[in-house]
C-alpha positions as CSV (number, residue, x, y, z in Angstrom):
1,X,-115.7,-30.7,-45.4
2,X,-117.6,-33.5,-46.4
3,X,-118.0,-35.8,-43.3
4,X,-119.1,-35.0,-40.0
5,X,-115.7,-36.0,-38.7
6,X,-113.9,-33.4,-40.9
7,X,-115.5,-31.0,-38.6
8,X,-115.1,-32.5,-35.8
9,X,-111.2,-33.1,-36.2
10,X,-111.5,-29.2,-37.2
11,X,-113.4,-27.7,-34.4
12,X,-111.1,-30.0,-31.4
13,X,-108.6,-26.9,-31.0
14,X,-110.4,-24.0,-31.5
15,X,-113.7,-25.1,-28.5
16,X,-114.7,-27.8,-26.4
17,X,-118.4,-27.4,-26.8
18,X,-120.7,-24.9,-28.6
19,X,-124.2,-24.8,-29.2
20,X,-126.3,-22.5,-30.5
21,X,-129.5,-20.1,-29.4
22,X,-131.6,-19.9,-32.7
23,X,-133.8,-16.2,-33.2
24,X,-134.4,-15.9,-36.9
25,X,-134.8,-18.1,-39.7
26,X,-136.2,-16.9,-43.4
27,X,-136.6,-19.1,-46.8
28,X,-136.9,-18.2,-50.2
29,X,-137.5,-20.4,-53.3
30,X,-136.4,-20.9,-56.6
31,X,-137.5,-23.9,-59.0
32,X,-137.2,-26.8,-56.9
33,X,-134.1,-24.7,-54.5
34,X,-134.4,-23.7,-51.3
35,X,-132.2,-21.2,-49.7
36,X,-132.5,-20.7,-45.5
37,X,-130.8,-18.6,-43.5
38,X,-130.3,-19.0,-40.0
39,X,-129.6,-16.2,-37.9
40,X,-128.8,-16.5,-33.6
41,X,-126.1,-16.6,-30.6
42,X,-123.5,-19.3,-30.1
43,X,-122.5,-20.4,-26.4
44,X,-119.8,-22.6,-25.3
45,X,-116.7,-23.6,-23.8
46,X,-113.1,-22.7,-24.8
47,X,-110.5,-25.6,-24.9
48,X,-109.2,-24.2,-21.4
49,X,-112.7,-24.5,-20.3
50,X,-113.7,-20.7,-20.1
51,X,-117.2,-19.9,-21.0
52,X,-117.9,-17.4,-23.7
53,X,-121.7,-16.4,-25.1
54,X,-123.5,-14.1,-27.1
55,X,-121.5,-14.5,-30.5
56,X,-123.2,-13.4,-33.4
57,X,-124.0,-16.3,-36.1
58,X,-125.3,-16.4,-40.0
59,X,-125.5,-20.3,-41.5
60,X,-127.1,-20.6,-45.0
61,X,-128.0,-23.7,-46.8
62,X,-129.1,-24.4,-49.9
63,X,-131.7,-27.5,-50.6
64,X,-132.7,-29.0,-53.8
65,X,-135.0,-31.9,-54.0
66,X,-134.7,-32.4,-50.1
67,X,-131.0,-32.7,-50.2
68,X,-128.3,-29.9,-48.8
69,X,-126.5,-28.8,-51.2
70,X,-124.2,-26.3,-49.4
71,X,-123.8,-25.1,-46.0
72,X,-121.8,-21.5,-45.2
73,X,-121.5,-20.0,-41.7
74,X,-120.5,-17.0,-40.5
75,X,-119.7,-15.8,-37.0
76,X,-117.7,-13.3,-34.8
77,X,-115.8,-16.4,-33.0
78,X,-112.2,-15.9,-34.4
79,X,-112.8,-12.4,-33.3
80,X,-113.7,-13.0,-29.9
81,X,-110.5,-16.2,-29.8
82,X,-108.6,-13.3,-31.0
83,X,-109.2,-11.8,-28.0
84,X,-108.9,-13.7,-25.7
């Protein structure tokens, strides 16, 4: 995806809302690249409006010269939907 409204038009059927609760983040550097990771909980609302919590997340990015290069995420939401 390469505009914001790729995502959204992605995310409309699989949750109504999400946010997330942030509890680690860790940097390393290469040259002028930055790699972050992001680690935390996500917390939201289903399309049928049911509340979920606690899901696992993982985003990294990579920077160079101030700019995001690439964004990956990982979470254990498709897992949980699965359930559901």
């Amino acid at each position: 995806m390469h505009q914001l409204s790729e995502l959204m038009t992605w995310a409309a059927p699989r949750y109504r809302r999400i946010a997330k609760t942030h509890m680690t983040f860790e940097e390393s550097w290469q040259g002028d690249q930055t790699v972050v990771y992001c680690r935390g909980l996500l917390n939201g609302e289903w399309p049928d409006g049911r509340e979920f919590s606690g899901i696992r997340f993982v985003d990294r990015f990579e920077v160079c010269k101030g700019q995001l290069m690439r964004q990956e995420v990982w979470n254990d939401l498709a897992e949980l939907r699965a359930k559901r």
